[in-house]
C-alpha positions in Angstrom: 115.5 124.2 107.1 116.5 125.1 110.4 118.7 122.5 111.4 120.6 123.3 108.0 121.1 126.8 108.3 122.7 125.8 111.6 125.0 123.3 110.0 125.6 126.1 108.0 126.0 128.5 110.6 128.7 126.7 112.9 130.4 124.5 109.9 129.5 121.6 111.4 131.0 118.2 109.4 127.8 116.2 109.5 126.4 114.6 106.5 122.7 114.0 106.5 121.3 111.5 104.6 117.0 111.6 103.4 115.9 108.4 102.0 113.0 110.2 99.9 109.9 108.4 98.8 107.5 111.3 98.5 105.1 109.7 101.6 105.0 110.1 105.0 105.4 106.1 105.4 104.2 105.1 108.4 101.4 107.1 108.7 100.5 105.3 105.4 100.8 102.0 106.5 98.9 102.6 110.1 96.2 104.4 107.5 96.2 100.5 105.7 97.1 98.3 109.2 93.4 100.4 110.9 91.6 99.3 107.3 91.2 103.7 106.6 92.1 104.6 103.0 95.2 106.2 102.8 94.7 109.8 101.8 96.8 112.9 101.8 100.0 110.8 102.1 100.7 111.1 98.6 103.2 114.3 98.8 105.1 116.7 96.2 108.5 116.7 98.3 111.1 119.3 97.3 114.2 118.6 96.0 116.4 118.1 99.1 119.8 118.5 97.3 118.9 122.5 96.2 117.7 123.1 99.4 121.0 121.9 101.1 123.0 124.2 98.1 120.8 127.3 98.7 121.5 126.7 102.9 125.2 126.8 102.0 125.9 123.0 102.3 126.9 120.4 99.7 123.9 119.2 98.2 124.3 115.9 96.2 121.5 112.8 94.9 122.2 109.3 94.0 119.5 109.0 90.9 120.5 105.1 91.0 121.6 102.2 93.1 125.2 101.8 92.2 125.7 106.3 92.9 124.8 105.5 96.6 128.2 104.6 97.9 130.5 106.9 95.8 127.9 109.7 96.0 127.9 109.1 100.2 131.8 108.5 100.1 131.8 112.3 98.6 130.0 113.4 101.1 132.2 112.0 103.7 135.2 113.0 102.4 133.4 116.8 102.3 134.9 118.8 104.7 131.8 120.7 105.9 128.7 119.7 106.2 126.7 117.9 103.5 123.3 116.3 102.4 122.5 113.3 100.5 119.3 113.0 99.2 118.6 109.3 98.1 114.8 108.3 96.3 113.8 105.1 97.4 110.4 103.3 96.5 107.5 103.8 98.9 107.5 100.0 98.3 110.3 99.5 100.6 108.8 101.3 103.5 105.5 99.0 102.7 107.5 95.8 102.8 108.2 97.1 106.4 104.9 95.4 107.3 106.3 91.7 106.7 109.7 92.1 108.3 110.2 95.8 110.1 113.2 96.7 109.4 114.8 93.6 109.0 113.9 92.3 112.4 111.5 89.9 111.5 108.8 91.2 113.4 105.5 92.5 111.8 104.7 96.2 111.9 102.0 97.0 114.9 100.1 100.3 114.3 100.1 102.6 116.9 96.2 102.3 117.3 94.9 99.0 116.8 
């Protein structure tokens, strides 16, 4: 909230963009890579957007695939700063564990 009211603050013109998928992700999947059932990773995230409005910065959400380019193009063209708040599947961060990230190397938890 910080880093927003400072945005706010200075008008700085940066657009931040949170891929949302209610789940602290990696934590998840070194829960799953150490064999520990995943618990408490399941969380009740806010909705980014407001939080941006009620800081004083454009707050916008692409509900679907096809508003993710014009909804970031709006935020680009924004003169001021802005948030994007995007929901993705936790199945994408998952499918990090076959190819992280597109780099074709498999996810290594931190403790093995």
């Amino acid at each position: 909230m910080g880093d927003l009211l400072t945005l706010r603050q200075h008008e700085f013109p940066v657009q931040v963009i949170v891929f949302k998928n209610d789940s602290p992700a990696f934590v998840e999947l070194e829960m799953i890579a150490a064999g520990i059932l995943d618990f408490g990773t399941n969380l009740h995230n806010p909705d980014f957007a407001k939080i941006a409005e009620g800081a004083g910065l454009l707050g916008l959400r692409a509900e679907t695939p096809d508003q993710v380019e014009p909804v970031i193009a709006q935020a680009l063209q924004y003169d001021g700063p802005a948030l994007v708040e995007i929901p993705v599947p936790l199945s994408g961060a998952l499918n990090a564990t076959d190819n992280y990230f597109g780099t074709g190397q498999r996810f290594q938890p931190l403790h093995a």
